[in-house]
DSSP file (Angstrom, degrees, kcal/mol; ACC not computed):
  #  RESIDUE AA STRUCTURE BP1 BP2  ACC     N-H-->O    O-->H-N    N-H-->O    O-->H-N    TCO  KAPPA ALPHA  PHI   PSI    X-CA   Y-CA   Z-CA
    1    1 A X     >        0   0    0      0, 0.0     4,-1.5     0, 0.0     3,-0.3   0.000 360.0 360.0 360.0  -9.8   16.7   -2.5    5.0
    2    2 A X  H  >  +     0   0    0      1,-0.3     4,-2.4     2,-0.2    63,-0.1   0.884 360.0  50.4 -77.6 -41.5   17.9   -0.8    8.1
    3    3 A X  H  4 S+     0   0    0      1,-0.2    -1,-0.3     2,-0.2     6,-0.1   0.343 103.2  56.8 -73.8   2.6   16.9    2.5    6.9
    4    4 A X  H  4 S+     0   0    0     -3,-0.3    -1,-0.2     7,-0.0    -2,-0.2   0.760 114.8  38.2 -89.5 -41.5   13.4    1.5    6.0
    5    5 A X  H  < S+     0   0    0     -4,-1.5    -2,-0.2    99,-0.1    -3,-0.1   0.898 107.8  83.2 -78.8 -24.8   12.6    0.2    9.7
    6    6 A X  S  < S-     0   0    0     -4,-2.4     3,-0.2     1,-0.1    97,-0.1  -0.141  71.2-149.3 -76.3 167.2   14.5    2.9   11.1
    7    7 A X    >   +     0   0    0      1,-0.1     3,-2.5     2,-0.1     4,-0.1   0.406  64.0 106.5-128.3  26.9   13.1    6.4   11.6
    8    8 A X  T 3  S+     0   0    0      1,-0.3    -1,-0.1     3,-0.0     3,-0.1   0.818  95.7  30.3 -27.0 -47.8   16.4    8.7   11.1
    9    9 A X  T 3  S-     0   0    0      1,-0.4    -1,-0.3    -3,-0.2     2,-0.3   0.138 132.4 -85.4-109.1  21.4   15.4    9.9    8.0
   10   10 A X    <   -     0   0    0     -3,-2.5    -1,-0.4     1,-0.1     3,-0.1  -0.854  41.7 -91.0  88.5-162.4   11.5    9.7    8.7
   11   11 A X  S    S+     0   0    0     -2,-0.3    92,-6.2    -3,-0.1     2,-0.2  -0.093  98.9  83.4 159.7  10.5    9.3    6.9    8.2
   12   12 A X  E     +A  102   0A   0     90,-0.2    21,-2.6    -3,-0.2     2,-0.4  -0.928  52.5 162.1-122.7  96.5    8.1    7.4    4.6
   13   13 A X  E     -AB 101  32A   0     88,-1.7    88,-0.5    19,-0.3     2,-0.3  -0.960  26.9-147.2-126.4 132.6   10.6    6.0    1.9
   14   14 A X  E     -AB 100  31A   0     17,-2.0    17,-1.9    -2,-0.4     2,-0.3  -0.902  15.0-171.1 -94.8 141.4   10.0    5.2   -1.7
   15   15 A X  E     +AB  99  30A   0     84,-1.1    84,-1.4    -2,-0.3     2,-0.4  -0.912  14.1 153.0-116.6 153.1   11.9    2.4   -3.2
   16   16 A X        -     0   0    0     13,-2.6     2,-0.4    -2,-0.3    13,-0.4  -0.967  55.6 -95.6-155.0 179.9   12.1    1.3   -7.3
   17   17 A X        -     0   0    0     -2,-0.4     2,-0.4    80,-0.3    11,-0.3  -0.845  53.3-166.4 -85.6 123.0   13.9   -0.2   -9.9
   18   18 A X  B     -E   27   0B   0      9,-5.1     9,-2.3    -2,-0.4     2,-0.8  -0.964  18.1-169.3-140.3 114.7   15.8    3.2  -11.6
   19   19 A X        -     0   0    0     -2,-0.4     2,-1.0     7,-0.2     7,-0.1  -0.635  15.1-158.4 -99.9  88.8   17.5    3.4  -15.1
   20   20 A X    >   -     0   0    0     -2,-0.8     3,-4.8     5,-0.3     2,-1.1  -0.509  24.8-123.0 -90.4 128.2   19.2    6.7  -14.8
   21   21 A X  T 3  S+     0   0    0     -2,-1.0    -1,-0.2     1,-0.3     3,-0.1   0.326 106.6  53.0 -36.7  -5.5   19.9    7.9  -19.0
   22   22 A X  T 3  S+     0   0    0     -2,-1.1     2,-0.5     1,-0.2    -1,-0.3   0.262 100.8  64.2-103.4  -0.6   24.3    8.2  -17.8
   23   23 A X  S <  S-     0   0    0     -3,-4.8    -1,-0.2     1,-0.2     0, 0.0  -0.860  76.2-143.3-144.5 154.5   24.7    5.2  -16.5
   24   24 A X  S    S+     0   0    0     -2,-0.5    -1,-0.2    -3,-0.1    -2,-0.0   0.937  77.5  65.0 -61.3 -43.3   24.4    1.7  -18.4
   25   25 A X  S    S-     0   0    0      1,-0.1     2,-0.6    -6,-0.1    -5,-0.3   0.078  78.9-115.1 -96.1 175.7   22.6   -0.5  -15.2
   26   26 A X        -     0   0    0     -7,-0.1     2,-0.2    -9,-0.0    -7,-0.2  -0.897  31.7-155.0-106.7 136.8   19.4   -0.4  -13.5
   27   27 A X  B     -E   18   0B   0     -9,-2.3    -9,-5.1    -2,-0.6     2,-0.8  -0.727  20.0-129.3 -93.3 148.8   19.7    0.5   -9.8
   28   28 A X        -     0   0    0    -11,-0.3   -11,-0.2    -2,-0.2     2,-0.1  -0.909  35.6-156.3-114.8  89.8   17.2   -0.4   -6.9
   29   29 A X        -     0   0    0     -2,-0.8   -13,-2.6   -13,-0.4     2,-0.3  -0.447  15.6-179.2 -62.0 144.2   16.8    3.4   -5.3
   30   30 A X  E     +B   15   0A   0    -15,-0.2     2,-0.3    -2,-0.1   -15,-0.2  -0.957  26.3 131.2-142.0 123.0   15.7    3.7   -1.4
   31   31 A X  E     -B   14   0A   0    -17,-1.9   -17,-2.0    -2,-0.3     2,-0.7  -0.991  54.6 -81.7-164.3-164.4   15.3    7.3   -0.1
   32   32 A X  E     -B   13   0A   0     -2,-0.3     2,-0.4   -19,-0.2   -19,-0.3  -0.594  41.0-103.4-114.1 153.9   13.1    9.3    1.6
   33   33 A X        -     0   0    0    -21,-2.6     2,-0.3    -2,-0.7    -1,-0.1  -0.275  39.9-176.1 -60.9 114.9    9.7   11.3    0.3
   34   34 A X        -     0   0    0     -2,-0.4     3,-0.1     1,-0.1    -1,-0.0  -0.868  31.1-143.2-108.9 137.5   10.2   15.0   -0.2
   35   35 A X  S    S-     0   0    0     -2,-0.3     2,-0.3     1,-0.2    -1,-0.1   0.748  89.8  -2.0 -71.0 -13.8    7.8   17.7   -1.1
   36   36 A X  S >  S-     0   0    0      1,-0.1     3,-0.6     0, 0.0    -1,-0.2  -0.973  75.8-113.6-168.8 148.5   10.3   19.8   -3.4
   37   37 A X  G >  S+     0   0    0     -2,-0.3     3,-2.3     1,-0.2    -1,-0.1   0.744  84.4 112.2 -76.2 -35.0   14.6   19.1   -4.3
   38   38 A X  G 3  S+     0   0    0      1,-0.3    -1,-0.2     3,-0.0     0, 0.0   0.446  77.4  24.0 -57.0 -36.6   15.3   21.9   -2.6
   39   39 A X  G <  S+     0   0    0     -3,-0.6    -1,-0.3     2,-0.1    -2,-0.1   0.389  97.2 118.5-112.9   9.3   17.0   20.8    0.3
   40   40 A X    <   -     0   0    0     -3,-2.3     2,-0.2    -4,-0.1     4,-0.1  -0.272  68.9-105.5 -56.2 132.6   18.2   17.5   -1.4
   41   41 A X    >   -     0   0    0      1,-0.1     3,-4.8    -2,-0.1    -1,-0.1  -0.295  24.9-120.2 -85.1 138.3   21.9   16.7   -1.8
   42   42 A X  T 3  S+     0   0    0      1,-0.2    -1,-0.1    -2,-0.2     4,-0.1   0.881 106.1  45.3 -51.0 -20.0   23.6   17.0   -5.2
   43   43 A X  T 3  S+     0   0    0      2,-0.1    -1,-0.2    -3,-0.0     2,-0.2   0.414  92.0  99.6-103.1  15.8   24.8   13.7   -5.7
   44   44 A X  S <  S-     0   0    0     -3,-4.8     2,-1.1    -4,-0.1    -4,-0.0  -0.468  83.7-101.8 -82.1-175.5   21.7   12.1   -4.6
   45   45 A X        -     0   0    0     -2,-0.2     2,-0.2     2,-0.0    -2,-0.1  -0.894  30.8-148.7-116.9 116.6   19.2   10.8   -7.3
   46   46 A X        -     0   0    0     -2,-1.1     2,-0.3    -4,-0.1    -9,-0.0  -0.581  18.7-177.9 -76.0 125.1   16.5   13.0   -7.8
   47   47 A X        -     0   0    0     -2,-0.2     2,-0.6     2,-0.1    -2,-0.0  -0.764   6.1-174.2-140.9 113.0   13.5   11.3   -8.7
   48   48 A X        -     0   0    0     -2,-0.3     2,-0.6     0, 0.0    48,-0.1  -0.774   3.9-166.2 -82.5 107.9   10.2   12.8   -9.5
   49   49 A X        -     0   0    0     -2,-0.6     3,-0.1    46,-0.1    -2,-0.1  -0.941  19.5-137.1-118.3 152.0    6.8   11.1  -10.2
   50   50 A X        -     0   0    0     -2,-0.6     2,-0.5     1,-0.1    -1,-0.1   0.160  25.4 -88.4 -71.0 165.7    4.6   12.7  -11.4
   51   51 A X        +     0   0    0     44,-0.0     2,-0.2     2,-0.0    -1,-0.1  -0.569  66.0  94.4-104.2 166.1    1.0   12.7  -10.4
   52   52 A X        -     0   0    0     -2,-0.5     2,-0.5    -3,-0.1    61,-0.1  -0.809  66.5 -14.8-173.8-147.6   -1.9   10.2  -11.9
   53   53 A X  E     -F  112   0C   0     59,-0.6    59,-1.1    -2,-0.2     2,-0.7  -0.774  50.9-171.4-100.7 126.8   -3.7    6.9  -11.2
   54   54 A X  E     -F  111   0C   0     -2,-0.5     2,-1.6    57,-0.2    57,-0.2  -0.640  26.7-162.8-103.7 113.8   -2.7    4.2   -8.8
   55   55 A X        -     0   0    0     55,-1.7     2,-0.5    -2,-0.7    -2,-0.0  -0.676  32.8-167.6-100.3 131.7   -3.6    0.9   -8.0
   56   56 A X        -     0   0    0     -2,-1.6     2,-0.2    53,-0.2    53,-0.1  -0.918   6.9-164.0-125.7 126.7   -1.9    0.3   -4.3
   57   57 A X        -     0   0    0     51,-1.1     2,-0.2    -2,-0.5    51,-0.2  -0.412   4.2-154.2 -97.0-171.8   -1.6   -2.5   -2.8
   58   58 A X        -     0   0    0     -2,-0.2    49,-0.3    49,-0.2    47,-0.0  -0.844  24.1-116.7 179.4 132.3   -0.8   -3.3    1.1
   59   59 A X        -     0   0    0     47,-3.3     3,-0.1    -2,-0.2     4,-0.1  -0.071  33.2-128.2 -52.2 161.3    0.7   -6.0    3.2
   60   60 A X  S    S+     0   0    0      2,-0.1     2,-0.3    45,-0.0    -1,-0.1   0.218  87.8  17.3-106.0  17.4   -2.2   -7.0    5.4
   61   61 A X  S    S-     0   0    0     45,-0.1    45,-0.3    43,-0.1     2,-0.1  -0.858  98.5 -72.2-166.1-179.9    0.2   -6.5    8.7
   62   62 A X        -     0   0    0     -2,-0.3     2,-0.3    43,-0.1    43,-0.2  -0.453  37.3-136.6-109.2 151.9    3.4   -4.7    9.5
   63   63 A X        -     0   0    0     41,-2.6     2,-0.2    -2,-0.1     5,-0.0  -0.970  13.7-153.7-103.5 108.2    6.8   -5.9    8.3
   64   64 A X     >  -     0   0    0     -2,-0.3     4,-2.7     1,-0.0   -59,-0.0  -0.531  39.7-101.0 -90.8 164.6    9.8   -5.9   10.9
   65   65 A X  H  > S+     0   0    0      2,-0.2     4,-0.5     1,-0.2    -1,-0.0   0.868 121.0  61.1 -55.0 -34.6   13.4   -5.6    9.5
   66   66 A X  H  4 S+     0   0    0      1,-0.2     3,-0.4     2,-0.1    -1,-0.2   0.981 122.6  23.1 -45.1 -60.2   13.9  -10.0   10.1
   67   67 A X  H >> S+     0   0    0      1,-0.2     4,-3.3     2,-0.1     3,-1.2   0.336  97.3 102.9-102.7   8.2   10.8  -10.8    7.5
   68   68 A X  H 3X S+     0   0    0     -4,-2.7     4,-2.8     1,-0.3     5,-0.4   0.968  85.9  38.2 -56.8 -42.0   11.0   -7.4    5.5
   69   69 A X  H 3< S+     0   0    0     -4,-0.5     4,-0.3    -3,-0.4    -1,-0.3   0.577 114.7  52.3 -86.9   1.5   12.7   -8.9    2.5
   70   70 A X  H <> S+     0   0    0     -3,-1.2     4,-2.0     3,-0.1    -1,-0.3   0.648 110.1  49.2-105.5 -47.2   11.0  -12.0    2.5
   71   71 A X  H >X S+     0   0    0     -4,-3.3     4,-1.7     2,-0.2     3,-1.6   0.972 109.7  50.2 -64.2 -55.3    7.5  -10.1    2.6
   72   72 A X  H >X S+     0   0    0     -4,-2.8     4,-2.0     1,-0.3     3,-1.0   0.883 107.9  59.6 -46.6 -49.7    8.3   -7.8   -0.3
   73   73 A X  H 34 S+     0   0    0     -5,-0.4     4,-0.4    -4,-0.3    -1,-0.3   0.796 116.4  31.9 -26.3 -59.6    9.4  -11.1   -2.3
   74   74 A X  H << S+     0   0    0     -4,-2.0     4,-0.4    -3,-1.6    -1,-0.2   0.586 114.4  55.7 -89.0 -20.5    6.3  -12.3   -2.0
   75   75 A X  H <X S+     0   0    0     -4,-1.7     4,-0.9    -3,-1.0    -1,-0.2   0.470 110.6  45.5 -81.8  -5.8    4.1   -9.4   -2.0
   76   76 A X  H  X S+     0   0    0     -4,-2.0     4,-1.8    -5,-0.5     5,-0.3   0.627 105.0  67.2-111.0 -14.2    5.4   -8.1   -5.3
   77   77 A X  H  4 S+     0   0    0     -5,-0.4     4,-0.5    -4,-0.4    -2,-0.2   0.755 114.3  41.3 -73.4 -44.4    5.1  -12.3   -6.8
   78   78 A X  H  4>S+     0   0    0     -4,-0.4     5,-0.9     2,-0.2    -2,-0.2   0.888 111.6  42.0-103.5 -17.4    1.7  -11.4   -6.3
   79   79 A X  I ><>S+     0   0    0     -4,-0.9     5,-1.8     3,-0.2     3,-0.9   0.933 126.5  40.5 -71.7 -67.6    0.9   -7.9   -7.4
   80   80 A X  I 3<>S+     0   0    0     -4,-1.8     5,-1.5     1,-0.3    -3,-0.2   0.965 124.0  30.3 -69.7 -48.6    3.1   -8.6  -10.6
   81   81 A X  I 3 5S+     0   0    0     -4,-0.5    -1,-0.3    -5,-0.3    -3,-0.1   0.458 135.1  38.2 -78.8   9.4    2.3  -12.5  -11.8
   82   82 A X  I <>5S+     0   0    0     -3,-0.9     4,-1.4    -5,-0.1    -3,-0.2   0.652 128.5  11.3-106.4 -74.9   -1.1  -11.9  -10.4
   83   83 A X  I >><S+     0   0    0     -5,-0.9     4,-0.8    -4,-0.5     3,-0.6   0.973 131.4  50.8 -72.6 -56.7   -3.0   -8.3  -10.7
   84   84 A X  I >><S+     0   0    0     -5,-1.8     4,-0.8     1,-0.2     3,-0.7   0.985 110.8  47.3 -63.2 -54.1   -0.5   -7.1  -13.2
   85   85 A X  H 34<S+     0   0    0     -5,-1.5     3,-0.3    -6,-0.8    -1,-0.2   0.939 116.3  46.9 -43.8 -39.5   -0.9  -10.4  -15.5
   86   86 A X  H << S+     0   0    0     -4,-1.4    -1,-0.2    -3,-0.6    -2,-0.2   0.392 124.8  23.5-108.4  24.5   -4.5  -10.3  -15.4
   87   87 A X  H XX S+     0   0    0     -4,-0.8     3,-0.9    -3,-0.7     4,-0.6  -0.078  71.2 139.7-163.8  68.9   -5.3   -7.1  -16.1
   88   88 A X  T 3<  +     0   0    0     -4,-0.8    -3,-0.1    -3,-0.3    -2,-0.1   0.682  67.7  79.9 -70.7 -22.0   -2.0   -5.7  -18.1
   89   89 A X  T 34 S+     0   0    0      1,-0.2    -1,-0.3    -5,-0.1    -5,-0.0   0.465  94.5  47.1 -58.2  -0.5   -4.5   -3.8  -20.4
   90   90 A X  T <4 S+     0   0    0     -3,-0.9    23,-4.1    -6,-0.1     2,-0.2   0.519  83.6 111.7-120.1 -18.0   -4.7   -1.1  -17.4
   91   91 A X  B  <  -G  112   0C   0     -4,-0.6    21,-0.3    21,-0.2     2,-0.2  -0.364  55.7-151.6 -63.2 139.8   -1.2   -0.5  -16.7
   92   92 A X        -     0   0    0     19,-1.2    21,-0.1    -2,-0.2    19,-0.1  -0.558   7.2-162.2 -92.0 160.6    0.0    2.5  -17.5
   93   93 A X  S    S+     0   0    0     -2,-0.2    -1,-0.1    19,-0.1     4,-0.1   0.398  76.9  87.6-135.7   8.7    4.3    2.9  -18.6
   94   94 A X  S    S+     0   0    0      2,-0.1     2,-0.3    -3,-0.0    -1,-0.0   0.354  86.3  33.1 -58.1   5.1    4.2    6.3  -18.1
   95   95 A X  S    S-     0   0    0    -46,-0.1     2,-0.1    16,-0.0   -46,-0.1  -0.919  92.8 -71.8-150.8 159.0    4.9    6.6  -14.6
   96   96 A X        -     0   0    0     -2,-0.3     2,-1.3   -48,-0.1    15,-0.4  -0.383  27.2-148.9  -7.5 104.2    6.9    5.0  -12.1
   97   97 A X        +     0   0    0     13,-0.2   -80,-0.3   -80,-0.1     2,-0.3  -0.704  39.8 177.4 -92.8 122.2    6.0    1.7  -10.7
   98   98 A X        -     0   0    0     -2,-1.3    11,-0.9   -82,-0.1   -82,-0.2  -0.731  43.4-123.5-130.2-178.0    7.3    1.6   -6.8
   99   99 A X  E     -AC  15 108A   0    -84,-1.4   -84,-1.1    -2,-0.3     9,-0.2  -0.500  32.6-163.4-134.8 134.9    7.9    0.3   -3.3
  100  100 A X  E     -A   14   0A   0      7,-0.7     2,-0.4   -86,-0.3   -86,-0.2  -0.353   2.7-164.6-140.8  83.9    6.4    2.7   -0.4
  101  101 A X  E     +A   13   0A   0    -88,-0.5   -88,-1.7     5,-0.1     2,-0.8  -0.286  11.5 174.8 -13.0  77.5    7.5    2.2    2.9
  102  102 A X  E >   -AD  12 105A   0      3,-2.0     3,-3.0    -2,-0.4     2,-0.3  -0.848  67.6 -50.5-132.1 125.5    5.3    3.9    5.5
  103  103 A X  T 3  S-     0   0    0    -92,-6.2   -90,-0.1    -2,-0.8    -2,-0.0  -0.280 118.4 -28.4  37.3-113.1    6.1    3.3    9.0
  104  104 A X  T 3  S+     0   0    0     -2,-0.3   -41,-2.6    -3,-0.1     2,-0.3   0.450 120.7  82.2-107.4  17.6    6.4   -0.8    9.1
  105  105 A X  B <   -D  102   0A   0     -3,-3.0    -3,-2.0   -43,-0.2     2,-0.4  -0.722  68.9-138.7-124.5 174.1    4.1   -1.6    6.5
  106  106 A X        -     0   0    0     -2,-0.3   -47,-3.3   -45,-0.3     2,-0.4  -0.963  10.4-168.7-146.6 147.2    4.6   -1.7    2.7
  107  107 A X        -     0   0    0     -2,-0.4    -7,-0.7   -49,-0.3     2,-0.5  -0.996  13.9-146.5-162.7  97.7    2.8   -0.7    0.0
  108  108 A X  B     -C   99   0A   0     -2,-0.4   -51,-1.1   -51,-0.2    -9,-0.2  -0.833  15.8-153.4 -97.1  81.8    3.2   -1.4   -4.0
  109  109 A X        -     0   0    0    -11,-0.9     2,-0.2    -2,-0.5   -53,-0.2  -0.098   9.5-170.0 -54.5 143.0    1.9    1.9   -6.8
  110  110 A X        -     0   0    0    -13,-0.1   -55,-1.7   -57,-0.1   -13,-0.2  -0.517  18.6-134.3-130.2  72.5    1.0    0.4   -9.8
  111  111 A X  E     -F   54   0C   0    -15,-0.4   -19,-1.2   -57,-0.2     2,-0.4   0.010  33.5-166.0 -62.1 153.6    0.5    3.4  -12.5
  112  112 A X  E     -FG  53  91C   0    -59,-1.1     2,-0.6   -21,-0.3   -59,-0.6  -0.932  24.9 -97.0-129.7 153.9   -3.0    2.8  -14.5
  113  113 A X        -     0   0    0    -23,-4.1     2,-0.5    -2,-0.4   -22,-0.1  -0.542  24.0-141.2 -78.0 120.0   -4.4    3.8  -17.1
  114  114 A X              0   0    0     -2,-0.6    -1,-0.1     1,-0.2   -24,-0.0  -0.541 360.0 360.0-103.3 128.3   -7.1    6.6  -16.9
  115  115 A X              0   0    0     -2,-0.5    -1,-0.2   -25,-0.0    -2,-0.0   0.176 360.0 360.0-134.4 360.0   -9.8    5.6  -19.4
């Protein structure tokens, strides 16, 4: 969590749930948003999404590092058993759903379906 509030690396960070195809478990990735791999290190985990439709949500105030893990908890209880439950005919599972960290406030991508 240190590295989300902090601004070492920048102040834009994506976070997800990641099953990468060598290794059996799913990992919960944090890193930071890049336009192109290029300067990316090899043993990091590369993760590209692709572009489409989103529905983003947002905390209605900034998150400091005490309550950060307690807002996502609760903000993500309500984007999934809420918006996602009632209206799971518009989710997409082609794309990446993720965590986006921008400066202190946070911010949930939802892929959708474009109909």
């Amino acid at each position: 969590m240190n590295s989300v509030a902090g601004s070492a690396n920048g102040n834009d960070k994506i976070a997800m749930w990641y099953h990468d195809p060598e290794c059996i478990n799913i990992q919960y990735v944090l890193g930071p948003v890049v336009n192109n791999f290029t300067n990316v290190p090899d043993d990091a985990v590369k993760i590209e999404i692709t572009a489409g439709r989103f529905a983003v949500f947002e905390t209605d105030r900034e998150s400091d590092v005490d309550n950060l893990a307690d807002t996502i908890r609760m903000f993500s209880r309500c984007v999934f058993y809420g918006w996602i439950k009632e209206h799971r005919d518009m989710v997409s599972l082609q794309n990446f759903t993720f965590e986006r960290y921008i400066n202190k406030k946070v911010y949930i991508y939802v892929p959708i379906s474009v109909k």
